[in-house]
N, C-alpha and C positions, 0 to 999 in steps of 0.2 A: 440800743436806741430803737424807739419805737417808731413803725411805719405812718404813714398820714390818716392810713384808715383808723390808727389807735389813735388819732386825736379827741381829746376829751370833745364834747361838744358846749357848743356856745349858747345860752341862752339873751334872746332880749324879745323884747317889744316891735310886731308888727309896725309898720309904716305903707301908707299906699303903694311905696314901690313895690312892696312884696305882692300886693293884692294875685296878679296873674303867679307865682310861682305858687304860691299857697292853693291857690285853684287846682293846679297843675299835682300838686303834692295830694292833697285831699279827695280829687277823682282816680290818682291812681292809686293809692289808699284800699277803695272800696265798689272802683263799679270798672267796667271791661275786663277786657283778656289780661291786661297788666296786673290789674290787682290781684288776679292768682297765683302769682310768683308769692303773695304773703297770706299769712291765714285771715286776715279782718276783712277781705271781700266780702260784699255781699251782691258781686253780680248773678248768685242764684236763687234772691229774693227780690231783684232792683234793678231792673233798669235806666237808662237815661243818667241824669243829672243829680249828683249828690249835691254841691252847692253850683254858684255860680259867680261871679265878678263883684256882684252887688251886695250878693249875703255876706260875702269877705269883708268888702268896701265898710259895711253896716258893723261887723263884726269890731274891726280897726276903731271909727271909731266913737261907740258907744261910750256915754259915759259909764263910769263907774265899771266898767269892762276889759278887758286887755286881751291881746291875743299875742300869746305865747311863741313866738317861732325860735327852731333848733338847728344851729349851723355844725356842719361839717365843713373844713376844709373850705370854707365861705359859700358854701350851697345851704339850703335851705331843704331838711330832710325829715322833720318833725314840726307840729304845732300841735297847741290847743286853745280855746278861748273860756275866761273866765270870769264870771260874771258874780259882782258884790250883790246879794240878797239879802240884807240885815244879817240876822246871825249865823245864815251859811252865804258861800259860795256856788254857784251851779257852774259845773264841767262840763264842757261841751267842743265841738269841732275839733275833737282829737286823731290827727291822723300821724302814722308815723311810714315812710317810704319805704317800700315790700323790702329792699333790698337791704336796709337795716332791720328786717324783723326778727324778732327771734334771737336780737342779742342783749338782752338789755335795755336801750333805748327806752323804749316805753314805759319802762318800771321807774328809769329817771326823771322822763318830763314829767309823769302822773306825783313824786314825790319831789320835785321843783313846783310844779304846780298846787299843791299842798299848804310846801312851806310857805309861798310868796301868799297865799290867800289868810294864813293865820297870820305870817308877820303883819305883811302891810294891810289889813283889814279887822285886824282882829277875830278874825268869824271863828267857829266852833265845830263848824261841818260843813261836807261839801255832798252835795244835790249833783246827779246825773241820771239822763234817761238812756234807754238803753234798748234798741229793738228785741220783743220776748222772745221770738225766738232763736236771738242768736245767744243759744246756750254756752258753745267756747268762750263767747265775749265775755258771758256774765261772769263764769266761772272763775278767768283771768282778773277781775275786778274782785271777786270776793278774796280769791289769795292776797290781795290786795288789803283788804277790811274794809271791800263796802258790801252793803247786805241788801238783798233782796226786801222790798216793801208791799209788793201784791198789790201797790198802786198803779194804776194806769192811765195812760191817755191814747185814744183813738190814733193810729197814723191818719195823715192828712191827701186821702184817699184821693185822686182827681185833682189835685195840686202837683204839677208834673217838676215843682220845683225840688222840690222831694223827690223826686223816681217814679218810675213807671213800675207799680207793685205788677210782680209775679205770682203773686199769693192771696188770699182776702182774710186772712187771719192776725193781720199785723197789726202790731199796737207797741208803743214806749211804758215798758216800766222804770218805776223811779227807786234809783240804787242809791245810798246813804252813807256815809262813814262821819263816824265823830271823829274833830281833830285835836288830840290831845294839846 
């Protein structure tokens, strides 16, 4: 018989109550001393504030949007949010808890978050940007099947809602995968 930590995990649908866990989940994801317990930090490109209460809030509830949360053992230890684009979806606010990293987890919400976007949308691809320099990221997404597109957009430099860059070379490329 298998222990609590083998429990499959549970996916559903954001609701405001999560708003604050999901914040909680998402900064320690990617910015302070916590998030180095996992590899998807980037408190050595960013400081400050990954999201905040209200990008959540916004996230929950956009139309034609969802945001994905992933329960263990009734905690809340993965999300992402997914946005209907006509004939793709765009992936985004993926964060999975350091202390699940590295076991799988990630591989499942990125291919839960897949399915539910071809079932329930019909769409054909899924759109995510991706800061260029975090090459581990990228790599992890192309084992994946999405591909690099040498498009970019500006990071939003002086908008501290985004972070406090460490660097001045940042920008978001846009990664791609057709969904069979």
């Amino acid at each position: 018989m298998g222990t609590a930590a083998d429990a499959a995990p549970t996916f559903r649908r954001a609701t405001d109550a999560d708003v604050d866990a999901l914040v909680e989940l998402i900064e320690s994801a990617y910015r302070g001393e916590s998030s180095r317990a996992g590899w998807t930090t980037e408190a050595d490109i960013l400081h400050g504030q990954r999201t905040d209460p209200e990008g959540v809030l916004e996230a929950v509830k956009a139309p034609d949007s969802r945001l994905l949360t992933v329960e263990r053992d009734g905690r809340i230890v993965a999300c992402c949010q997914l946005e209907h684009r006509g004939d793709h979806a765009y992936f985004g606010m993926f964060a999975v808890s350091p202390a699940f990293q590295g076991a799988g987890l990630g591989r499942a919400v990125i291919a839960e978050a897949e399915r539910q976007a071809r079932e329930d949308w019909g769409v054909t691809g899924m759109h995510m940007t991706v800061i260029s320099v975090r090459e581990d990221l990228i790599a992890w997404y192309e084992r994946r099947g999405y591909r690099r597109t040498g498009r970019t957009t500006p990071f939003p430099y002086g908008d501290e809602r985004f972070g406090i860059p460490l660097r001045d070379d940042l920008e978001f490329e846009l990664l791609v995968k057709e969904l069979a």
